[in-house]
TORSERO-579243 format. One line per field, with one value per residue (C-alpha): residue in one letter; x, y, z. Coordinates in nm, 4 decimals. Example, Ala and Ser with C-alpha at 12.3 -4.5 7.8 and 13.67 -1.06 7.14 Angstrom:
2
r = A | S
xx = 1.2300 | 1.3670
yy = -0.4500 | -0.1060
zz = 0.7800 | 0.7140
This chain:
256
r = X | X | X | X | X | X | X | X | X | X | X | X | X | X | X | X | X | X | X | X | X | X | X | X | X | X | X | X | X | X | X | X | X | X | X | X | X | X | X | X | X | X | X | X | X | X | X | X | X | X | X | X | X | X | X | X | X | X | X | X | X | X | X | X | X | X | X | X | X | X | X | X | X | X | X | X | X | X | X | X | X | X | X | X | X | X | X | X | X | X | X | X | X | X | X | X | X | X | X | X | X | X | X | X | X | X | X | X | X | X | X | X | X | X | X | X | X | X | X | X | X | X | X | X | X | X | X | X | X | X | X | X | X | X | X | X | X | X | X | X | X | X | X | X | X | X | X | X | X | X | X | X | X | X | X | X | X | X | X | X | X | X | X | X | X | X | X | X | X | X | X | X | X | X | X | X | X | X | X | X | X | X | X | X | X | X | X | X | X | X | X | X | X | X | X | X | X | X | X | X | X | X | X | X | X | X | X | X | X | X | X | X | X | X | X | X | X | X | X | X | X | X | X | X | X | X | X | X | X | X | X | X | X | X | X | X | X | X | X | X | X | X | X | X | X | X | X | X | X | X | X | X | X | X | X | X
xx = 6.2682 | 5.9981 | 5.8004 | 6.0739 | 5.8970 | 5.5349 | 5.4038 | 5.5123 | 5.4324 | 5.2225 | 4.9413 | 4.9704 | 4.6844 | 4.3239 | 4.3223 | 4.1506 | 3.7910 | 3.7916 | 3.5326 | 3.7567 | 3.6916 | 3.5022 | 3.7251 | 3.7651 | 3.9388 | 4.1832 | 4.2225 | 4.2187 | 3.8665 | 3.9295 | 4.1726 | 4.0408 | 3.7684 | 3.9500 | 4.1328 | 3.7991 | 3.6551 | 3.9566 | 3.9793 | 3.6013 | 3.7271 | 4.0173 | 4.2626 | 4.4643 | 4.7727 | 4.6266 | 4.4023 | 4.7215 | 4.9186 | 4.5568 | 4.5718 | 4.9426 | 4.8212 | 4.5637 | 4.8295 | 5.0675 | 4.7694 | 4.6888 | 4.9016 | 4.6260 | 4.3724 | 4.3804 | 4.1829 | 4.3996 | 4.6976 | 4.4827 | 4.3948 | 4.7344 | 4.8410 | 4.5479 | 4.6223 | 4.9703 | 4.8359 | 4.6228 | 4.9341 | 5.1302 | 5.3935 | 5.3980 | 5.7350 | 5.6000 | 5.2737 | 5.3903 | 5.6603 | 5.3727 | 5.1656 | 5.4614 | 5.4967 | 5.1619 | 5.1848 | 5.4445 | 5.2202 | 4.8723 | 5.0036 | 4.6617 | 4.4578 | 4.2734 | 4.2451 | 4.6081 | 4.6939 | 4.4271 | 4.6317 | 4.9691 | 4.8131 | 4.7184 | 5.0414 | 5.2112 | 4.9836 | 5.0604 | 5.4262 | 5.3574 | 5.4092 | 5.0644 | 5.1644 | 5.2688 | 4.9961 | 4.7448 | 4.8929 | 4.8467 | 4.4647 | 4.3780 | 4.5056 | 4.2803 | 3.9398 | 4.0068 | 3.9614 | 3.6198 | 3.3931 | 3.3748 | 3.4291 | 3.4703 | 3.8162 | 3.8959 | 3.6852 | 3.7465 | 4.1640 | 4.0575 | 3.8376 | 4.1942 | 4.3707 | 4.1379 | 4.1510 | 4.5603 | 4.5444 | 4.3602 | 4.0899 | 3.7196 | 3.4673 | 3.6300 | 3.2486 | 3.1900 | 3.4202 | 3.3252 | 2.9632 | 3.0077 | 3.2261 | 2.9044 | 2.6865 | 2.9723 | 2.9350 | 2.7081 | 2.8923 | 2.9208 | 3.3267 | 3.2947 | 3.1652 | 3.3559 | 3.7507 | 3.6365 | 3.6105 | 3.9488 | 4.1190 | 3.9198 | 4.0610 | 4.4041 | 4.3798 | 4.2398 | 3.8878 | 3.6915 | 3.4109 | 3.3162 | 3.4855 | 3.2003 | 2.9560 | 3.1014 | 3.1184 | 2.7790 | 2.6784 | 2.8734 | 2.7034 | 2.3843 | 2.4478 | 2.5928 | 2.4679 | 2.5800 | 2.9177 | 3.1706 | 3.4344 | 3.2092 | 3.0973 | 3.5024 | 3.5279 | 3.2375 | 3.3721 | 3.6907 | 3.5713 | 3.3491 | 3.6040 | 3.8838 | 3.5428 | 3.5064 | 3.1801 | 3.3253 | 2.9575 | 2.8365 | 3.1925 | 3.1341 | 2.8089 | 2.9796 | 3.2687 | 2.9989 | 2.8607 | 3.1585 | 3.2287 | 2.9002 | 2.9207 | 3.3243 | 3.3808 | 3.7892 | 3.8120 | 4.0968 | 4.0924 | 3.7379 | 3.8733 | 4.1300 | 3.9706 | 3.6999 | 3.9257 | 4.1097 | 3.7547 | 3.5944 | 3.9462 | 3.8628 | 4.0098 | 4.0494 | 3.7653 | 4.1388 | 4.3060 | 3.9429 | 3.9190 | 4.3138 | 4.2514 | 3.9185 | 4.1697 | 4.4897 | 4.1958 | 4.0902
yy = -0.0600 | 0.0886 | -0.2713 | -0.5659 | -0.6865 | -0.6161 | -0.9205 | -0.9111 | -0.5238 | -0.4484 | -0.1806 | 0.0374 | -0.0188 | 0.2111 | 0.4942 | 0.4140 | 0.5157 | 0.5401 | 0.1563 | -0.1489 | -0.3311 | -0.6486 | -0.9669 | -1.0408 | -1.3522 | -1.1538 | -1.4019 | -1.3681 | -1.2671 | -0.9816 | -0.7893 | -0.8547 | -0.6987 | -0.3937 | -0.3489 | -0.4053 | -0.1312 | 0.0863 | 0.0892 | 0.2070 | 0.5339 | 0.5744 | 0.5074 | 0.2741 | 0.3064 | 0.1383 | -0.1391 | -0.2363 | -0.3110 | -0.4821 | -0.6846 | -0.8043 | -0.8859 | -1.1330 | -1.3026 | -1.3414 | -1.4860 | -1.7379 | -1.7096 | -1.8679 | -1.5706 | -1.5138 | -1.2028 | -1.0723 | -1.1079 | -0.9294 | -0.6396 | -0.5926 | -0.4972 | -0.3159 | -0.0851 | -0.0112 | 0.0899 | 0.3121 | 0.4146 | 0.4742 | 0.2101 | 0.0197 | -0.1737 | -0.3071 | -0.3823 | -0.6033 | -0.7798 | -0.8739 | -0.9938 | -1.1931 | -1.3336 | -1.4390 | -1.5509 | -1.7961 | -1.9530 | -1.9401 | -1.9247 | -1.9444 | -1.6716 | -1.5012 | -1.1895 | -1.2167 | -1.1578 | -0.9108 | -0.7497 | -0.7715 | -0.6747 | -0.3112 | -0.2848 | -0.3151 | -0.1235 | 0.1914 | 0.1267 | 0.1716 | -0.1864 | -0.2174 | -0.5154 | -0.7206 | -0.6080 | -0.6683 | -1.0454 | -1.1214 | -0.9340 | -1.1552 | -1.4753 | -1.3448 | -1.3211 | -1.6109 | -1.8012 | -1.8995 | -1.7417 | -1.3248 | -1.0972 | -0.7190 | -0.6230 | -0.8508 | -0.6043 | -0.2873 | -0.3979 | -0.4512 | -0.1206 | 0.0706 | -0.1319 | -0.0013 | 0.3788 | 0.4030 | 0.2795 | 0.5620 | 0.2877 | 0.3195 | 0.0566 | 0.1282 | 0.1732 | -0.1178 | -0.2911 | -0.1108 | -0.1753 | -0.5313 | -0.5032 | -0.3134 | -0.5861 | -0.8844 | -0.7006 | -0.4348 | -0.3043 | 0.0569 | 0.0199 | -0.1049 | 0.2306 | 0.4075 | 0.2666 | 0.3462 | 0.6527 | 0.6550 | 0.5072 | 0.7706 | 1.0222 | 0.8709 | 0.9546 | 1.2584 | 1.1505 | 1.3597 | 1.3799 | 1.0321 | 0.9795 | 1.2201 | 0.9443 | 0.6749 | 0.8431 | 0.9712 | 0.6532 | 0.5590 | 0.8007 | 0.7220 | 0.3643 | 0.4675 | 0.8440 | 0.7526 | 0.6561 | 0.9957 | 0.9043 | 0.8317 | 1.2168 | 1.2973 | 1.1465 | 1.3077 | 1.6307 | 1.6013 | 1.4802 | 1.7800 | 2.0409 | 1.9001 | 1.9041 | 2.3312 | 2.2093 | 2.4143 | 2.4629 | 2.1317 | 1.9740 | 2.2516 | 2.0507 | 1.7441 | 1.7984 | 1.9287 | 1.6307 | 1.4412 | 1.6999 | 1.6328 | 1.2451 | 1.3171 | 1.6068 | 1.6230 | 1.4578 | 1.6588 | 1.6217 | 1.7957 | 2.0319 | 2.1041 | 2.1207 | 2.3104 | 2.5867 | 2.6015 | 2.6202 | 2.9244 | 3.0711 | 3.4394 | 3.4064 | 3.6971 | 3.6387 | 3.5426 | 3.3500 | 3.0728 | 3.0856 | 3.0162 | 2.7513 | 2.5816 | 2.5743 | 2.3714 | 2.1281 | 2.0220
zz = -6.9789 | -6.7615 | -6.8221 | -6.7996 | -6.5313 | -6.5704 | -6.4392 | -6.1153 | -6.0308 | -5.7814 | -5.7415 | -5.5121 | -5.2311 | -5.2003 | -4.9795 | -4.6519 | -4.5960 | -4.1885 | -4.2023 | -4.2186 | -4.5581 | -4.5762 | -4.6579 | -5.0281 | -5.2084 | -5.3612 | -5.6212 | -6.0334 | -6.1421 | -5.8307 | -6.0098 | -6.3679 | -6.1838 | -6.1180 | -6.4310 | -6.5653 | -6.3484 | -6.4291 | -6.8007 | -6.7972 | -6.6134 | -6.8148 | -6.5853 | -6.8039 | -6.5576 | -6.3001 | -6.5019 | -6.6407 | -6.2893 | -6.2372 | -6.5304 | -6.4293 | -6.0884 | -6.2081 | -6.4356 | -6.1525 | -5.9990 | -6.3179 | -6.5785 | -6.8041 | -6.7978 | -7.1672 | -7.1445 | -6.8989 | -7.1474 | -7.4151 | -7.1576 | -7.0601 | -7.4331 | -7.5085 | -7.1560 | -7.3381 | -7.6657 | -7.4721 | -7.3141 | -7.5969 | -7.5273 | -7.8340 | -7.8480 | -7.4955 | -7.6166 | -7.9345 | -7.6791 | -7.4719 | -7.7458 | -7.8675 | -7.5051 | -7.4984 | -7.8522 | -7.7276 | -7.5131 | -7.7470 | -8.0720 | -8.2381 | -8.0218 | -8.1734 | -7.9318 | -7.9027 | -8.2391 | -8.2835 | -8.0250 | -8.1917 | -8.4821 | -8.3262 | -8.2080 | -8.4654 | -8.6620 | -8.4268 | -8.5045 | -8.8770 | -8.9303 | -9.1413 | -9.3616 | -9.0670 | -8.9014 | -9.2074 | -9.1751 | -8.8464 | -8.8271 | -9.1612 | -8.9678 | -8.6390 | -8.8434 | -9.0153 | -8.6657 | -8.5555 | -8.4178 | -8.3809 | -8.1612 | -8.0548 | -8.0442 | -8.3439 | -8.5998 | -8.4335 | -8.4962 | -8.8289 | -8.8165 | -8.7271 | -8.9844 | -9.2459 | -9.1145 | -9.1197 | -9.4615 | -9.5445 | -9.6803 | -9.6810 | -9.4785 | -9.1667 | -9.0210 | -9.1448 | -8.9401 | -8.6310 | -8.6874 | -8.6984 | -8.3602 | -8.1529 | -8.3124 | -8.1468 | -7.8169 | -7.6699 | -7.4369 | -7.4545 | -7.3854 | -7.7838 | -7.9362 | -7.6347 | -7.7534 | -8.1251 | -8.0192 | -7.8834 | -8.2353 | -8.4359 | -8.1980 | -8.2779 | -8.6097 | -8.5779 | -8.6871 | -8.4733 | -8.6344 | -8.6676 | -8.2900 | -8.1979 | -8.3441 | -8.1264 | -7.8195 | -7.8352 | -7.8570 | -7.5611 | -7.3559 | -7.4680 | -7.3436 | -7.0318 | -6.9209 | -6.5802 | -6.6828 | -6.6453 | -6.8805 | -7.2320 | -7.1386 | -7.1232 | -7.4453 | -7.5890 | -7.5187 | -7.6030 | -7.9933 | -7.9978 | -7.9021 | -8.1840 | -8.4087 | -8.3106 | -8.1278 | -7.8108 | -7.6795 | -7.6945 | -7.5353 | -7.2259 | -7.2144 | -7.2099 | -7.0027 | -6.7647 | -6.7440 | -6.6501 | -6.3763 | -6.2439 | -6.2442 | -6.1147 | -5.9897 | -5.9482 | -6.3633 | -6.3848 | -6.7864 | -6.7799 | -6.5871 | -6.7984 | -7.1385 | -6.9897 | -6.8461 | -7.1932 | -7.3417 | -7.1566 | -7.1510 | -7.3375 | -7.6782 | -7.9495 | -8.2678 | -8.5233 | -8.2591 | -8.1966 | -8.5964 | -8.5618 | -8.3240 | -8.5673 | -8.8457 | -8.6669 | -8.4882 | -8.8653
């Protein structure tokens, strides 16, 4: 499995800019750092290897074990992500984040009343936080329930970090939510207008919405904040691709 032994991989090393680097303690909160830094561009590739790194460092770094499942739901590699959890489980049976994160995984798989179980166990521990209510937020929205705003209210109002409305944005994407992914985004970018990938996201909600002027906008933004965002680049060529009047109505219709 391409994971068996995602602890101990390594990252490959930054390009070199010509100026020898200053000396850094290379030590755990370094490359939580960097998968920290990482996940906010969307690179969820390389936070993950980043994430490892700091638990081969300390194996301890709770949030590190959380991160490291959450960068393979992003990835799409959901048996890995629940065996992870479960690892981690092993060691912190009654973490919260932990089985928060199990409980998204397995919810991804399809496994919603396992996943119900272990999200009502996760809430039920004290205190509150972010990732716990947007889990239950996703929870809610592959059950085809109602309140799922509700949940992901409550996790912007447990953290204010834009990366909360910003990955809510991702799960309503997931389900094909665009509309209310728009919401989050936006939000996002309004917390972060110098951040490129919220604009990425942005755009790529308003295009599956039909919005295809407003996500130009948006991946215009991005291009101007990074300029080689291949994804912008992408979705804007598609977009101002020349399209017959039946085939964009064609194209509204299959996005909904």
């Amino acid at each position: 499995m391409r994971f068996d032994k995602l602890e101990f991989e390594r990252p490959p090393d930054r390009p070199e800019t010509g100026a020898p680097a200053p000396r850094v303690e290379k030590d755990e909160k370094y490359w939580a750092g960097l998968a920290d830094e990482n996940r906010r561009m969307g690179n969820y590739e390389n936070a993950l290897r980043f994430y490892s790194r700091a638990l081969e460092v300390d194996k301890t770094l709770v949030p590190a074990w959380v991160g490291q499942v959450q960068m393979l739901v992003q990835l799409q590699e959901y048996p890995q992500a629940s065996l992870w959890s479960q690892k981690a489980l092993e060691i912190y049976p009654n973490n919260a984040e932990l089985m928060a994160a199990q409980a998204q995984s397995e919810c991804r798989m399809g496994n919603l009343k396992q996943a119900y179980a272990l999200s009502d166990t996760s809430l039920r521990q004290r205190g509150e936080s972010a990732y716990r209510w947007q889990v239950r937020g996703e929870l809610v929205l592959a059950g085809r329930q109602t309140k799922d705003r509700h949940c992901f209210d409550k996790a912007q109002l447990a953290d204010k970090d834009w990366l909360v409305p910003l990955e809510t944005a991702l799960i309503y994407i997931y389900y094909a939510v665009y509309h209310l992914g728009q919401q989050r985004a936006q939000m996002a970018v309004e917390k972060a207008p110098q951040a490129f990938y919220p604009w990425y996201v942005l755009g790529v909600c308003q295009a599956k919405a039909g919005f295809e002027t407003a996500a130009v906008t948006s991946f215009n933004h991005c291009l101007q904040l990074c300029p080689r965002h291949e994804g912008a680049l992408s979705r804007l060529s598609e977009l101002q691709r020349p399209q017959w009047p039946f085939a964009r109505l064609l194209g509204r219709f299959w996005r909904r």
